[in-house]
N, C-alpha and C positions, 0 to 999 in steps of 0.2 A: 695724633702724631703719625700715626701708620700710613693714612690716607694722604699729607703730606709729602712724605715720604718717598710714597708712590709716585705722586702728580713728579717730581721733581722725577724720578729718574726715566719716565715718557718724553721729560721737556727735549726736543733738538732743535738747538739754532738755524737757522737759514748758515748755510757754508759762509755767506759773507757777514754776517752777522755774531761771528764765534769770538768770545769775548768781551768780558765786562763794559770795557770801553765802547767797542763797537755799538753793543746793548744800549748805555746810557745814550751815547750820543745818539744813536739813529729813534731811540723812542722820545729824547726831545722833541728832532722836527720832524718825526709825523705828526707827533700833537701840536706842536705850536701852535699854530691856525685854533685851534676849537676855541668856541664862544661856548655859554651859556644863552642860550636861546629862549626858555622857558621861563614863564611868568616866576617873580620872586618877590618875597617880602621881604625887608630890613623889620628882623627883630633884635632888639638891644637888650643885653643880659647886664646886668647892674653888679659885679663880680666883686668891688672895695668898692673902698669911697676914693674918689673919681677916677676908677675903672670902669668904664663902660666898653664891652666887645661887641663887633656887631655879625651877627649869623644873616645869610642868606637864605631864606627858607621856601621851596616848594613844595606844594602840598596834592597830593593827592585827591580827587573827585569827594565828597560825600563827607561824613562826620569823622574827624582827625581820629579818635579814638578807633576807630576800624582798620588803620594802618600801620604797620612799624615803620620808624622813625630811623633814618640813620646819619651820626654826625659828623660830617667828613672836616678833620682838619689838618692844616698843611704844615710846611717844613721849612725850614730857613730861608729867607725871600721870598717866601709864596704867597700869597692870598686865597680869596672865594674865587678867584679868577684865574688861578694858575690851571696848567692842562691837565694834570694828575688828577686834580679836584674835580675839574669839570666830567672827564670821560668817567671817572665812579660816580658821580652822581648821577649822570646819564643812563650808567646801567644800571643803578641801583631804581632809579625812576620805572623805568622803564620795566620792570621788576613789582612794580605795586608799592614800591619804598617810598614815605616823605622824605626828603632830602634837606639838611641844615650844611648849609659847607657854611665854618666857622673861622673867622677871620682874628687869629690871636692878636692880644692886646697892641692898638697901633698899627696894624699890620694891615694893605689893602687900604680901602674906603673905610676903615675903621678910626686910622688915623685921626681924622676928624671927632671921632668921637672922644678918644684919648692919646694922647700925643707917648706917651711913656713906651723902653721898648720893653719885648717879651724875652726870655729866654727860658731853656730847659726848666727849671723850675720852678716854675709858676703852678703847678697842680691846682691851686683853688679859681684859678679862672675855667680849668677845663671841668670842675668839680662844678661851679656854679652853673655854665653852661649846659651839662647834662642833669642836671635840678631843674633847670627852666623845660627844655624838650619833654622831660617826664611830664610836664603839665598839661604835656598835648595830648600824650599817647602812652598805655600801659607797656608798649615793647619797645626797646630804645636800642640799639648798637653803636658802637662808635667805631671807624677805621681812622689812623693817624699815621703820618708820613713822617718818617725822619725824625727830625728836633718837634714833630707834632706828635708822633709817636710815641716817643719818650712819654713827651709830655703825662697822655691818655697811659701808660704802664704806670710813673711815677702816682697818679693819680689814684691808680689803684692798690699798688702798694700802704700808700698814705692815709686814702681815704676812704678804703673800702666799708668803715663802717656808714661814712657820710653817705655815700653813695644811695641811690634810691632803687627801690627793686625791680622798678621799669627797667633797667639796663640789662640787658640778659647777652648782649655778647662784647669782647672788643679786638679788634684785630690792628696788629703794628708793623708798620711795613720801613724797613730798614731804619729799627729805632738805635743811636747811638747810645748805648748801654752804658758805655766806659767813654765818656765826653776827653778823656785826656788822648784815650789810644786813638782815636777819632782823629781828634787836631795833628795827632802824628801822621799817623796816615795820608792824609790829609795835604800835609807838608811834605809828602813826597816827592822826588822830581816826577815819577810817571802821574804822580795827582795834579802838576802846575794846571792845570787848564781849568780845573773846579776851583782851587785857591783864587787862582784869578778871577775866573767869575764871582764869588763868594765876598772876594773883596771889594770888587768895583761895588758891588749892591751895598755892603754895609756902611758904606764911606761915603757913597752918593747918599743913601738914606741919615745917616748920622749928619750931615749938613743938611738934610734939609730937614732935620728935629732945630739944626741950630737957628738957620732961616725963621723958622714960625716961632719957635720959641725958647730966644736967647735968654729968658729967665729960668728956665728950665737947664739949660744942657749948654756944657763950656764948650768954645770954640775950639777946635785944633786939636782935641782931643784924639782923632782919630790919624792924623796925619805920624807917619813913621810906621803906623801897624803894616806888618806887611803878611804877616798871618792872622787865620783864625783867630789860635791863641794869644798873636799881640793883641789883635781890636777885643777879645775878651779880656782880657787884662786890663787895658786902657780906656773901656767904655762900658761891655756887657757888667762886668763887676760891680764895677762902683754904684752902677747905676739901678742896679740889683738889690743893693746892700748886703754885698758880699765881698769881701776883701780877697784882693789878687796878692800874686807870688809877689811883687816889685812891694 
């Protein structure tokens, strides 16, 4: 924590740059643009019965066992493909690190594998997930973003006996702790510009669950949510099996 600490009070912004928002918004589009350019394998982790997630996996020169392994996974609307994912895998590659960028349940090109959506707590898919990468390599880490973040903490908390002893670090990068004070926040007027993006994604994705599979998931469900917490209520719940506040 010391060493933390430290790094933070060296950090100064560019002058035009001072400011959370400024922060978020300009480290969007510098990354926009990044691809994944390096060779990847589709490995499928078999987490329930019909959950299937699918990890992105690049590997390192020579016998897997020689290298640690580390599992990057994203955050609300994200994918294998999102920029966050991409530039840490990048340097973690680039580093001697195999690289899994992990595409929660439905989420990305995963979809296809399992149409179902993910939320905050889900821990056994991110539990089964780092069971499978132990199978590659004795040293495993995991970084997680946000609502993926969470996820890799809750996981630990939970399942720390399941857990394999390949895992020797995990790092959470702005993991929503307290998912209510979150949606507050959230719902602030200086927050409108994240709400709104956060909505169009969940609303365009929730019809196109209905589109592919109208046996699965009711129509219309989504429509009125004009928050986080309404389309949580009105979709992530139920669809969870977890009962909301209405």
């Amino acid at each position: 924590m010391a060493q933390v600490g430290s790094a933070n009070r060296f950090f100064r912004p560019h002058p035009w740059l001072v400011g959370g928002h400024r922060q978020t918004i300009a480290g969007y589009w510098c990354r926009r643009l990044l691809r994944w350019t390096l060779p990847a394998d589709d490995v499928i982790v078999e987490a329930e019965e019909d959950v299937r997630l699918l990890l992105r996996a690049t590997w390192q020169p020579g016998p897997r066992s020689q290298c640690p392994a580390l599992l990057i996974v994203h955050g609300l609307g994200g994918s294998d493909a999102s920029p966050y994912v991409v530039s840490t895998g990048r340097l973690a590659f680039a580093r001697g690190w195999h690289v899994l960028r992990m595409n929660l349940r439905g989420a990305g090109d995963g979809e296809a594998l399992c149409p179902r959506l993910y939320n905050a707590g889900l821990d056994l898919d991110l539990l089964a997930a780092v069971q499978l990468v132990a199978r590659f390599t004795p040293r495993v880490a995991v970084a997680g973003f946000s609502l993926g973040a969470g996820q890799v903490l809750l996981a630990l908390g939970r399942r720390l006996g399941q857990l394999p002893d390949a895992l020797r670090a995990v790092a959470g990068v702005s993991p929503p702790l307290d998912l209510s004070v979150c949606a507050d926040a959230l719902a602030r007027p200086d927050n409108r510009l994240y709400q709104h993006y956060f909505m169009a994604m969940l609303r365009e994705t929730y019809r196109r669950r209905v589109r592919t599979r109208p046996d699965l998931f009711e129509a219309g469900r989504e429509r009125g949510a004009r928050t986080v917490r309404d389309y949580d209520e009105a979709v992530t719940a139920p669809y969870g099996g977890v009962r909301g506040r209405r």
